[in-house]
C-alpha positions as CSV (number, residue, x, y, z in Angstrom):
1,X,0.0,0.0,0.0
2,X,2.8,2.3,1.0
3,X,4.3,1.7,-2.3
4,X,1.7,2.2,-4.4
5,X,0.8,5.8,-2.8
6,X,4.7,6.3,-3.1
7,X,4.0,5.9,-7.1
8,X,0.8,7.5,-6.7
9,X,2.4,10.8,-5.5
10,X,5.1,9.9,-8.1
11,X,3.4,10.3,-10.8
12,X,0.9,13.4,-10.2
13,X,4.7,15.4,-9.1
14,X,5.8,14.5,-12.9
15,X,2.3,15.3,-14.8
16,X,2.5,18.4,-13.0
17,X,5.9,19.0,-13.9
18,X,5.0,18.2,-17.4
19,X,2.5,20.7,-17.6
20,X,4.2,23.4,-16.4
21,X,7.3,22.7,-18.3
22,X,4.7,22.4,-21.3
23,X,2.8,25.7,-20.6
24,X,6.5,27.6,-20.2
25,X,7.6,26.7,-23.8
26,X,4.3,28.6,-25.4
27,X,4.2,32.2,-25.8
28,X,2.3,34.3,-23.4
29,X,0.2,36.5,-25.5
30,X,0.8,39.8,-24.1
31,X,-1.0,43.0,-23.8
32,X,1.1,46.4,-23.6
33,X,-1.0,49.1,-21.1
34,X,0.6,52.3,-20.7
35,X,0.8,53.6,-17.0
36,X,1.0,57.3,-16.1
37,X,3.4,58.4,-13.8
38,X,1.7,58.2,-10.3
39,X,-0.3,55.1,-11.0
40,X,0.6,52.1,-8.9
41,X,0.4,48.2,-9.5
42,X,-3.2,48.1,-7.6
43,X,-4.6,51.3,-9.1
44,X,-3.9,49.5,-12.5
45,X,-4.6,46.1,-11.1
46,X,-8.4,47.8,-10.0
47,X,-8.4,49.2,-13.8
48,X,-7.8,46.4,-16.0
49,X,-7.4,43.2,-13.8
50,X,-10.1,40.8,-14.1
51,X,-9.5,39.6,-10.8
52,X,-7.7,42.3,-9.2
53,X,-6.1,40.4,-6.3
54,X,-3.8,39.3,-8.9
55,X,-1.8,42.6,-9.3
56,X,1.7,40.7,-8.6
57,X,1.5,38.5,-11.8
58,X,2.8,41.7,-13.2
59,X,6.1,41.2,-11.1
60,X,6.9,38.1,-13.3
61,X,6.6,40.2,-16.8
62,X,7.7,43.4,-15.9
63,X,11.0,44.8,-14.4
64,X,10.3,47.3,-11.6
65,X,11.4,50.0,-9.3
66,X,9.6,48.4,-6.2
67,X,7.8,45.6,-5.6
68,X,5.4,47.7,-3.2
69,X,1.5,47.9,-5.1
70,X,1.1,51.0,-3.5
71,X,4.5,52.6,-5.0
72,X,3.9,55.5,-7.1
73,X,5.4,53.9,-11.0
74,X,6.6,56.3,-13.3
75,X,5.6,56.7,-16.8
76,X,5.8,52.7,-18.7
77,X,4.4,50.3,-20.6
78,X,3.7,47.4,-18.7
79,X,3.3,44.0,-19.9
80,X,0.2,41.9,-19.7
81,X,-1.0,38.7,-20.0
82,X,-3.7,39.0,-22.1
83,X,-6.0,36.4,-20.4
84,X,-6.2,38.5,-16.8
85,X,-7.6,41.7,-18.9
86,X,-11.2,42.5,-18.6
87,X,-12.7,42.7,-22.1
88,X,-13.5,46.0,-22.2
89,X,-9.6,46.4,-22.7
90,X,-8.8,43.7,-25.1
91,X,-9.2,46.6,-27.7
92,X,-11.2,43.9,-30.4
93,X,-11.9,40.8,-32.9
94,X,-11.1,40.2,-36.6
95,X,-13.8,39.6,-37.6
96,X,-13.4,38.8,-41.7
97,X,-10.6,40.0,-44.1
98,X,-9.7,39.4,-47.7
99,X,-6.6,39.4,-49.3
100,X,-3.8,40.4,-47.9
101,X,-4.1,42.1,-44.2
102,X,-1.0,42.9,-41.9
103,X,-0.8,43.2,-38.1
104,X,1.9,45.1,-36.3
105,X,1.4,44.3,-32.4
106,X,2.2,47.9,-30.3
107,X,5.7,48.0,-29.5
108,X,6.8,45.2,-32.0
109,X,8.4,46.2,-35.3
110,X,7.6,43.9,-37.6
111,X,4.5,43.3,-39.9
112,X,2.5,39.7,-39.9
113,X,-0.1,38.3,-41.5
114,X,-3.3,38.3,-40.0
115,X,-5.2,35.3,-39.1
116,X,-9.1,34.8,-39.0
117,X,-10.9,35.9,-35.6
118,X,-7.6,36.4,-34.2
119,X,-7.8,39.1,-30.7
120,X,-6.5,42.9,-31.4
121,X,-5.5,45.0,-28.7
122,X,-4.9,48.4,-28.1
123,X,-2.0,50.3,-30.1
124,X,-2.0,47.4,-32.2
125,X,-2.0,48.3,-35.9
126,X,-3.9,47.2,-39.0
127,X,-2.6,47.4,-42.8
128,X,-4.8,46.5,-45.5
129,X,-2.7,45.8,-49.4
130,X,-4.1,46.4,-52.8
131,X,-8.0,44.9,-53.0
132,X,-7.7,43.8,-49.3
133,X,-10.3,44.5,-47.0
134,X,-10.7,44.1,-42.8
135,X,-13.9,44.2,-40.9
136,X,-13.0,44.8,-36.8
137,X,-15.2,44.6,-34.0
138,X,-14.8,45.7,-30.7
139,X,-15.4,44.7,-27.2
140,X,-17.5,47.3,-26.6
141,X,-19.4,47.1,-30.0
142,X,-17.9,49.7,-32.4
143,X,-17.4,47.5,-35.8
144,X,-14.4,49.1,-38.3
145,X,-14.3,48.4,-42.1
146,X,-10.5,49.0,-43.0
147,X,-10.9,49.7,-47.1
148,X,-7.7,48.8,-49.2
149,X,-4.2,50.5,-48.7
150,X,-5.2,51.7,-45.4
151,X,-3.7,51.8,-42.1
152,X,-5.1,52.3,-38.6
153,X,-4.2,52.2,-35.2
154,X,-6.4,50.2,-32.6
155,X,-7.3,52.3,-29.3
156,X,-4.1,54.3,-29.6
157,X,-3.5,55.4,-25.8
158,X,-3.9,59.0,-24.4
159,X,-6.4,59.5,-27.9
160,X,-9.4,59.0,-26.6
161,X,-10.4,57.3,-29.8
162,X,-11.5,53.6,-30.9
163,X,-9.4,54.3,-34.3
164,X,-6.6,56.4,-35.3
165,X,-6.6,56.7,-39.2
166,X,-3.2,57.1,-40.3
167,X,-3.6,56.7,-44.3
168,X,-6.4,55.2,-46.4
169,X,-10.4,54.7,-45.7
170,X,-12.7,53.0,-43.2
171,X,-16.2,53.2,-42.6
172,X,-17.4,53.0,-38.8
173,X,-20.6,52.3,-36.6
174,X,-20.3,54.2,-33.8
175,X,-16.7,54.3,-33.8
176,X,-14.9,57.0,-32.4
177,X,-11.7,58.4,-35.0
178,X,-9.3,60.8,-34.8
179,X,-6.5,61.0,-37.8
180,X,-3.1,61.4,-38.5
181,X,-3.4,64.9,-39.1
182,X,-6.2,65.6,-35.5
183,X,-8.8,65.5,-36.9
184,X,-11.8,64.0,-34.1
185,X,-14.9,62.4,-35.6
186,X,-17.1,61.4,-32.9
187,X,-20.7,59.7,-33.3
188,X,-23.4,61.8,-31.8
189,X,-26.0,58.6,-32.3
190,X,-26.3,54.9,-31.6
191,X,-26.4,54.0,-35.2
192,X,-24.4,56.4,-36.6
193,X,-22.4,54.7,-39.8
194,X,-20.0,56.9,-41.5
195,X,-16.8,57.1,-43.9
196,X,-13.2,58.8,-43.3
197,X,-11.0,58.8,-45.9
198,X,-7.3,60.6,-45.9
199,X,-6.1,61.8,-49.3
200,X,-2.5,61.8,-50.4
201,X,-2.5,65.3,-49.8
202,X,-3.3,64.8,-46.3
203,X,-6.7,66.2,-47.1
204,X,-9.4,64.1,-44.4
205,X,-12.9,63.5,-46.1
206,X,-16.1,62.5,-43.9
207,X,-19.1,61.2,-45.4
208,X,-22.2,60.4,-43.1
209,X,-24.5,57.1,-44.3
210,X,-26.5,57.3,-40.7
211,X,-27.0,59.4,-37.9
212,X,-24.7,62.3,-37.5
213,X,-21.4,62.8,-36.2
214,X,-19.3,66.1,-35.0
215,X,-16.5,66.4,-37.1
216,X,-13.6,69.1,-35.5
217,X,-10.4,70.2,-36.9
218,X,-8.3,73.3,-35.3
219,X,-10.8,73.9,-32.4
220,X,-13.9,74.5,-34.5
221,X,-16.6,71.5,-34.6
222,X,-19.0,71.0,-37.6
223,X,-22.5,68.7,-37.3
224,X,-22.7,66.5,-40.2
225,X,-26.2,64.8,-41.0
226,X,-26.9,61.8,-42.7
227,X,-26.6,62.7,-46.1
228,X,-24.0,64.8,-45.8
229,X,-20.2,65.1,-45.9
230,X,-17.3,67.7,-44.9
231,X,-13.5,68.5,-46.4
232,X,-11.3,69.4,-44.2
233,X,-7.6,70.2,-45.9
234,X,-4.5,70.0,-43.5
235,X,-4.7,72.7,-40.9
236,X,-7.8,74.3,-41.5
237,X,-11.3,74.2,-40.1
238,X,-13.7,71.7,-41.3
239,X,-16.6,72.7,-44.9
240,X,-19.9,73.5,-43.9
241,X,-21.5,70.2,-44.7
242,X,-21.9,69.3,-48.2
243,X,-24.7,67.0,-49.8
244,X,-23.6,63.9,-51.3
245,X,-24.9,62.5,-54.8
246,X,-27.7,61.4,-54.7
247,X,-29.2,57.5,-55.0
248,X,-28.9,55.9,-58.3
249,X,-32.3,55.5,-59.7
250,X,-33.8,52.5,-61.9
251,X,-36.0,53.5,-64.8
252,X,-37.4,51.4,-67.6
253,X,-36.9,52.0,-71.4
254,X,-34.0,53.2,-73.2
255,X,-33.3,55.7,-75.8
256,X,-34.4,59.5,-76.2
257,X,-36.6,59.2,-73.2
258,X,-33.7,59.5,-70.9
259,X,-32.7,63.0,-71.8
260,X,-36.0,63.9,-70.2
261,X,-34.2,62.6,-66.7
262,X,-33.5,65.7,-64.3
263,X,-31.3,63.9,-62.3
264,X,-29.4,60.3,-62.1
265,X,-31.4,57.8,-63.7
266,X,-30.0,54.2,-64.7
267,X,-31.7,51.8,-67.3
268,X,-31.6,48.3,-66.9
269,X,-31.8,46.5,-70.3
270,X,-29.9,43.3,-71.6
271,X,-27.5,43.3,-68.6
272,X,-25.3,46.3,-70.0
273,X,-24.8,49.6,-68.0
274,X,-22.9,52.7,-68.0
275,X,-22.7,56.2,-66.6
276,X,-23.4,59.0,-69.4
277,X,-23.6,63.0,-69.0
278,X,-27.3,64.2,-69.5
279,X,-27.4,65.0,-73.3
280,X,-29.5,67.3,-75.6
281,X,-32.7,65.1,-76.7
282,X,-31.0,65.6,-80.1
283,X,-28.1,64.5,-79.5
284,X,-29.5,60.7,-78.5
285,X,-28.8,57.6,-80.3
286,X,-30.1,54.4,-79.8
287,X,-27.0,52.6,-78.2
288,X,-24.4,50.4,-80.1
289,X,-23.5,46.7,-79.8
290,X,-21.8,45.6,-77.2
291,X,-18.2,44.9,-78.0
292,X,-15.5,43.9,-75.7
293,X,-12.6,46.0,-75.4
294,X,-9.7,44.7,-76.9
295,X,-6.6,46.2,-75.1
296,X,-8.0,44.5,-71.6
297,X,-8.1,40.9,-70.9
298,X,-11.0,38.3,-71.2
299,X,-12.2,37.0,-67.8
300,X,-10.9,39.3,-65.6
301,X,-14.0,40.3,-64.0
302,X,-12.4,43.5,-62.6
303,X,-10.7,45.1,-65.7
304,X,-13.3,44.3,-68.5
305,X,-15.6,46.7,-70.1
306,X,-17.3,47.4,-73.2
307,X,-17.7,50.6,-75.6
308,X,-21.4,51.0,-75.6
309,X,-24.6,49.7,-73.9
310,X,-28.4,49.6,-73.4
311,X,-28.1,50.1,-68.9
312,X,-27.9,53.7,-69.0
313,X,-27.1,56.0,-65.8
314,X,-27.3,59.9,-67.1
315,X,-26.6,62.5,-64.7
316,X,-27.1,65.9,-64.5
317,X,-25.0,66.6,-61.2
318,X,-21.3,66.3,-61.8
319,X,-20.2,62.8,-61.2
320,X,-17.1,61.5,-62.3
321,X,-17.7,57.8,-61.7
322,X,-20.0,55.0,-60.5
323,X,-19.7,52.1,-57.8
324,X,-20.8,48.9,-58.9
325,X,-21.0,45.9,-57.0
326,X,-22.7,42.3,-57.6
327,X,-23.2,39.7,-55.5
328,X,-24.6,36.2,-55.4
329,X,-26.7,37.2,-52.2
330,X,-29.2,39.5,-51.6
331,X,-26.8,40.8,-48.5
332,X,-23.9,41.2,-50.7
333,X,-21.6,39.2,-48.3
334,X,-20.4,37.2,-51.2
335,X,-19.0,39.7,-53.7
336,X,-18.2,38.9,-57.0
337,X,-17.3,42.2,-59.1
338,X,-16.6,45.4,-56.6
339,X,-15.2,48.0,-58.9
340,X,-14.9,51.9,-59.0
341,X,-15.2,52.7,-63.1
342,X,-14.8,55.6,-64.6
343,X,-17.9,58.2,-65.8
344,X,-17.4,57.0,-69.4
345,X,-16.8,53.1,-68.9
346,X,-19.6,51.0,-70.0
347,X,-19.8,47.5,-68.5
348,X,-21.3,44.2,-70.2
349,X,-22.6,42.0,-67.5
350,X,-23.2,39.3,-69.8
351,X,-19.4,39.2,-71.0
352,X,-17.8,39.6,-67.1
353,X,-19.7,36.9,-65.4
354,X,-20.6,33.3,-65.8
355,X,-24.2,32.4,-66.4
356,X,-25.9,32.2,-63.0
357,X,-28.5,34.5,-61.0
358,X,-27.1,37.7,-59.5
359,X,-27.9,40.5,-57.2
360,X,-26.6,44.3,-58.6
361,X,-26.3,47.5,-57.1
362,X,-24.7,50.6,-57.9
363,X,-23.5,54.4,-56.0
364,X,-22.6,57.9,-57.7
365,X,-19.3,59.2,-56.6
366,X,-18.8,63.1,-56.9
367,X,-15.8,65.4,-58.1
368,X,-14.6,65.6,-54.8
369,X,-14.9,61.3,-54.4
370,X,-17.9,61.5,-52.1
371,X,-20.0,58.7,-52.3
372,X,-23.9,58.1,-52.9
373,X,-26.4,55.4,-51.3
374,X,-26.5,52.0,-53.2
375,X,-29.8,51.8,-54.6
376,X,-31.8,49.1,-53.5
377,X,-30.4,45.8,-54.8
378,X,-32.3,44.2,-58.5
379,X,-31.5,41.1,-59.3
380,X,-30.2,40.2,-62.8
381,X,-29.7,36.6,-64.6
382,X,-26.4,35.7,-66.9
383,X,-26.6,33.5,-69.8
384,X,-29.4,30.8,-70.6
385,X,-33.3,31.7,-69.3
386,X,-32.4,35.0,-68.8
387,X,-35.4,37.8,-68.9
């Protein structure tokens, strides 16, 4: 009997040896949270400790002055396993991406790839490539579309911001941003869904989809309503709001009767469209055959487009291009063409995409790039039984 408890007590010393020795060869995943000078291990315990009581797990991460909790610290950046942090602090989730999305973690220096519904904390930063895309949302419920070539900060510390835009676009719900250049975009409703875009002449653009939001730049605050957007050029005050263009329209027939059209109207005929000026009712021809460019490849769904068409979008507000987007679901969560085109590109549907059933939408964007409401989606059918 003695033996076997001797064996007994043998074993669960090794399995717990094991275990430990196991756990100490993976990475901690760690959490950077700067303290300001005066805080001491239990006021930031209190703050961001799940279970406060365990304020000396910092001693084992972090090289300090005193060992004392209630030792004033001077200005750091403490390290923190991320599993003691109360949620409300693990800054947020990746949610989706596509293509390729980069992750710098705060204080690191290098760039990684992302990986799906991976945790992002606070100072951590995003970088979305060429086509790539990022959807982030946080603890607390603010969601953060990163658009392509972009880059943003998570929670940057001392901000008092969910997002810092350094370069690029994102659109937010309910997010609070401030850019590279200080300009503050804060939400003043519970739905509020906007856009902030950053120019390469450091120029910030914000276009409101819901709600409204304050937008301030060199101490003066402008209200922008849904509907509405505001410049703001590097060191000045932010526009007066400005409207944006306004929802692409669907009308039937083709021909002359479109030079009647005040505004944006778009024809849907034979799965062809394009964006035209508003011309004299003179001036109207009945539209060509469809012919495929030849200087751009067949089957690339992105980079095709035809001469003429029978979809027609004329405009009498300056627009110098269209959005168009088509899905195979109603929700447009499963994109197959997303594409900017130019004013005087015409598209042929029936030439881009394999036969099958489809869901299309399209969005005016102005002279200065502000951009419309989608209308409200039609769908369309490629190749055989098509209407």
């Amino acid at each position: 009997m003695r033996l076997k408890l001797m064996f007994l007590c043998a074993a669960a010393f090794f399995l717990t040896w094991r275990a430990r020795a196991e756990g100490a060869g993976k990475a901690e995943e760690m959490q950077n949270i700067v303290v300001k000078p005066g805080d001491t291990l239990w006021s930031i315990a209190n703050t961001y400790l799940k279970n406060p009581k365990r304020w000396n797990e910092l001693l084992k991460y972090n090289t300090l002055p005193a060992a004392d909790p209630s030792i004033a610290l001077p200005g750091m950046a403490l390290k923190v396993p991320a599993k003691l942090i109360k949620e409300q602090y693990r800054a947020a989730k990746l949610v989706s991406f596509v293509n390729e999305v980069l992750l710098r973690k705060s204080g690191a220096a290098d760039w990684k790839n992302v990986a799906a519904q991976m945790d992002l904390f606070k100072n951590d930063t995003l970088r979305t490539r060429t086509d790539a895309r990022a959807e982030v949302r946080f603890y607390t419920k603010e969601i953060l579309n990163l658009y392509p070539n972009s880059v943003v900060i998570l929670r940057p510390p001392d901000k008092n911001a969910d997002v810092e835009l350094m370069a690029g676009g994102m659109r937010g719900l309910r997010a609070k941003v401030i850019t590279a250049t200080n300009v503050r975009i804060t939400p003043k409703t519970r739905d509020t869904e906007f856009d902030a875009r950053m120019k390469a002449d450091m120029t910030t653009q914000v276009q409101v989809h819901k709600g409204r939001v304050g937008v301030e730049a060199q101490g003066k605050t402008v209200e922008v309503l849904e509907g509405f957007a505001s410049v703001i050029k590097l060191d000045m005050t932010p526009s007066q709001p400005i409207p944006l263009p306004p929802m692409a329209d669907f009308e039937k027939g083709s021909g002359p009767a479109l030079a009647k059209a005040s505004g944006p109207r778009m024809k849907l005929d034979d799965n062809i469209i394009s964006l035209k000026q508003t011309i004299p009712k003179a001036a109207v021809r009945a539209p060509a055959a469809p012919a495929l460019n030849k200087n751009i490849k067949t089957g690339d769904m992105n980079d095709q487009s035809i001469d003429a068409g029978k979809i027609m979008i004329t405009v009498a507000n300056p627009v110098q291009s269209y959005h168009l987007q088509l899905a195979r679901n109603q929700n447009f969560a499963d994109l197959v063409l997303d594409k900017t085109y130019d004013a005087f590109d015409t598209i042929n549907l029936n030439e881009l995409l394999p036969p099958g059933a489809y869901w299309l939408r399209v969005s005016y964007v102005d002279l200065l790039g502000f951009e419309g409401k989608f209308n409200a989606p039609r769908q369309i059918t490629i190749g055989r039984g098509r209407q």
